[in-house]
C-alpha positions as CSV (number, residue, x, y, z in Angstrom):
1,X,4.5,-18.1,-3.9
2,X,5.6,-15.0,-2.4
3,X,8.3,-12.3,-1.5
4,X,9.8,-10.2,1.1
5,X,9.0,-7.2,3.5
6,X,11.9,-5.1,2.2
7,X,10.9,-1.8,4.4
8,X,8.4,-0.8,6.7
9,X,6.9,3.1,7.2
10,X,4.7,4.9,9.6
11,X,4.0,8.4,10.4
12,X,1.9,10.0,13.5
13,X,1.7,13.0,11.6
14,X,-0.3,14.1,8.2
15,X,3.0,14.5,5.3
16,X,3.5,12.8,2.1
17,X,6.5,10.6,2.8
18,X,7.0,8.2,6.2
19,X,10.0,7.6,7.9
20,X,11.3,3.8,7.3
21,X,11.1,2.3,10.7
22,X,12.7,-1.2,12.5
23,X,9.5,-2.6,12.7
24,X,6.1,-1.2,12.5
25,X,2.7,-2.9,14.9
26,X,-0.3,-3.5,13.0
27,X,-3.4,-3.7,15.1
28,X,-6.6,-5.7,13.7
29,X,-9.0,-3.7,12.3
30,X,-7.4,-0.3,12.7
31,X,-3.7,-0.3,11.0
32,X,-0.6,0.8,11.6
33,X,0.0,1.4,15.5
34,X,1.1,5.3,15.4
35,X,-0.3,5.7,12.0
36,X,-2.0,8.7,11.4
37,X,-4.1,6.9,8.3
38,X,-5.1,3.9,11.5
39,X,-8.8,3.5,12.5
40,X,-11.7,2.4,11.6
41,X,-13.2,4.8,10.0
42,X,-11.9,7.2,6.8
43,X,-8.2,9.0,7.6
44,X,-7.2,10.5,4.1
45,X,-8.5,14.3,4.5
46,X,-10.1,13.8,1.0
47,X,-12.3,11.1,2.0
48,X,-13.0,12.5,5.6
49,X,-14.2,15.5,3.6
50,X,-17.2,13.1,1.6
51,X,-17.8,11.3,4.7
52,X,-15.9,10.5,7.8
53,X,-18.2,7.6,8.8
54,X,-16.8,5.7,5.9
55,X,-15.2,2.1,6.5
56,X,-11.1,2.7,6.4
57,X,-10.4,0.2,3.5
58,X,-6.7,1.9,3.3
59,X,-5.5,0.7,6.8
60,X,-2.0,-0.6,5.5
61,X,-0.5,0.9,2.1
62,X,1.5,-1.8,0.6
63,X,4.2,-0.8,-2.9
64,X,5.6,-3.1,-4.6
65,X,9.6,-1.7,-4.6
66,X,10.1,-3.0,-8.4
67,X,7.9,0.4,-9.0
68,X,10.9,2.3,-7.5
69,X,13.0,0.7,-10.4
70,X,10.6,0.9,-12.7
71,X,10.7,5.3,-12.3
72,X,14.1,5.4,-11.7
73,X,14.7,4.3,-15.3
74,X,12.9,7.5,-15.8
75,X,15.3,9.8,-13.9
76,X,13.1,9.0,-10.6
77,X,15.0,8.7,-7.5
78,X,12.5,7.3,-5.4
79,X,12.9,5.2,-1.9
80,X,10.6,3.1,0.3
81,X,8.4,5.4,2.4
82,X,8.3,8.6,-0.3
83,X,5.3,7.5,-1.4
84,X,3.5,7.3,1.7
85,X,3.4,3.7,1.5
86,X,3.6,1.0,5.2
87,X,5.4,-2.0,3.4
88,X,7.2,-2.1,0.7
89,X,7.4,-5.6,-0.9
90,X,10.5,-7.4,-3.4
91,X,9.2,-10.5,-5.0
92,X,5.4,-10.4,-5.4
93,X,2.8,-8.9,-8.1
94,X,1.2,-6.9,-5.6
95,X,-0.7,-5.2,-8.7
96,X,-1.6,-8.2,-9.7
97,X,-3.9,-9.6,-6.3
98,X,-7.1,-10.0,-6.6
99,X,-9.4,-8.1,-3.9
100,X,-10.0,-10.6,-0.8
101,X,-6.0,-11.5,-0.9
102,X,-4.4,-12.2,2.5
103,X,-1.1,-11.7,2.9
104,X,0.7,-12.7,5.7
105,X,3.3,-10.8,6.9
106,X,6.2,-11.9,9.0
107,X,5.0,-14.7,11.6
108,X,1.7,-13.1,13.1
109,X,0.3,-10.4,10.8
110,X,-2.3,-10.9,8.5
111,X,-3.8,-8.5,6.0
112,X,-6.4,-8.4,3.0
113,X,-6.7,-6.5,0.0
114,X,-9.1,-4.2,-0.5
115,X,-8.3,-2.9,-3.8
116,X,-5.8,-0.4,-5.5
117,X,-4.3,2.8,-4.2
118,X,-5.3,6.0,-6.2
119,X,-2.8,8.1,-6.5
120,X,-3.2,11.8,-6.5
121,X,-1.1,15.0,-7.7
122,X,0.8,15.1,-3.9
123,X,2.9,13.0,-5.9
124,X,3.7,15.5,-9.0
125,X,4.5,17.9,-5.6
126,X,7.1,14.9,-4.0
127,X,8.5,14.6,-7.9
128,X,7.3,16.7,-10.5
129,X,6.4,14.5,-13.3
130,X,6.0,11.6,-10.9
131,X,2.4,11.0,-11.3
132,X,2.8,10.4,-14.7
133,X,5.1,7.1,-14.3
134,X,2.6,6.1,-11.6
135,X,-0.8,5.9,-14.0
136,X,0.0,4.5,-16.6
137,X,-2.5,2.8,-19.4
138,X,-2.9,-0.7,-20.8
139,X,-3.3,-2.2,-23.5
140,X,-6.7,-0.8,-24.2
141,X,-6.2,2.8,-23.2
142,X,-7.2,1.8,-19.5
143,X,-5.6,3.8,-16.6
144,X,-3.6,1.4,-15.0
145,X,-2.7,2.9,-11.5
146,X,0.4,1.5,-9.9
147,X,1.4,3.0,-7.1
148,X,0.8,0.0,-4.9
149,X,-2.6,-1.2,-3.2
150,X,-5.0,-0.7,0.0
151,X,-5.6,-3.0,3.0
152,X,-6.8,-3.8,6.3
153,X,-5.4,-5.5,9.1
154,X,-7.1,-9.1,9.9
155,X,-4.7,-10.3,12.5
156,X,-2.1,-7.7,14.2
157,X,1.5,-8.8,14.5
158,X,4.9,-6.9,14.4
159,X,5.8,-6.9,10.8
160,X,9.8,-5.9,10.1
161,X,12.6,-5.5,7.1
162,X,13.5,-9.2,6.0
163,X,9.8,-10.8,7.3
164,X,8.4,-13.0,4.3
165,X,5.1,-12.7,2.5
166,X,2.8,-15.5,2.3
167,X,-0.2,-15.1,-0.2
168,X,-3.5,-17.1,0.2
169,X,-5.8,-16.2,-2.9
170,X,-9.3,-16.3,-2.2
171,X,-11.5,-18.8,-3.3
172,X,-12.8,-17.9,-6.8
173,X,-14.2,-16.0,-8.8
174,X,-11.1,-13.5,-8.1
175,X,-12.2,-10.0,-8.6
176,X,-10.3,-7.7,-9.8
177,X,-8.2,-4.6,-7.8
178,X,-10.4,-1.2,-8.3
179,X,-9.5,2.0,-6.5
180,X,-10.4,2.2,-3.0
């Protein structure tokens, strides 16, 4: 069980889309090395707003790249890093975690789930129309939100394009992904 790190993203600097990178550095408990969402506290400008002494559950964004294929179907031209995201995965039902996932990336680096990322209307600004392909609803009505999940770093490591992706479920009950 598992896939592979098809891409990896960082940027020092607060814009929408990251540059893909060789290999990004995660450090424990803070994120991506360089990263301008890294630390321990809150980085989003949103949340820093509420209250910047807020854990940083959203260390490491992780999107699934089946999502890119999904939208594209749509007219969406959309590549790994657009959407903000760190790693973009092949191969694994990121969506589909439960919070308390590890995931171990390439041979050293180690990260858990904290929950789903919630995606916001810089996306309709990226691709007009975008947002809508990102939330959509379930079979009840539900807002399903899909534009990848949240996570912080538990063990740093150097995480590249072609690294595999363990998963380790938590022990049970698993508890569903909510917006972090």
């Amino acid at each position: 069980m598992g896939g592979t790190v098809n891409a990896v993203s960082s940027n020092g600097a607060y814009t929408f889309t990251k540059p893909n990178r060789e290999s990004i550095r995660l450090l424990t408990g803070l994120g991506v090395e360089g990263d301008v969402h890294a630390g321990e506290t809150v980085k989003h400008r949103s949340r820093i707003r509420k209250d910047p002494t807020q854990p940083n559950l959203r260390q490491v964004h992780l999107i699934h790249e089946e999502l890119f294929d999904e939208v594209r179907q749509s007219g969406f031209d959309v590549a790994a890093g657009q959407l903000g995201e760190n790693v973009t995965t092949r191969g694994i039902d990121l969506l589909g975690l439960p919070r308390g996932t590890l995931l171990h990336l390439g041979n050293e680096a180690i990260v858990e789930v904290t929950g789903l990322r919630n995606p916001c209307a810089q996306i309709d600004g990226f691709r007009k129309g975008l947002l809508k392909q990102v939330v959509g609803q379930d079979e009840s009505g539900k807002a399903r939100f899909k534009a990848g999940i949240m996570s912080i770093v538990v063990t740093g490591g150097v995480v590249r394009p072609g690294d595999p992706v363990g998963i380790e479920l938590p022990d049970g009950p698993h508890l569903p992904l909510e917006i972090v």
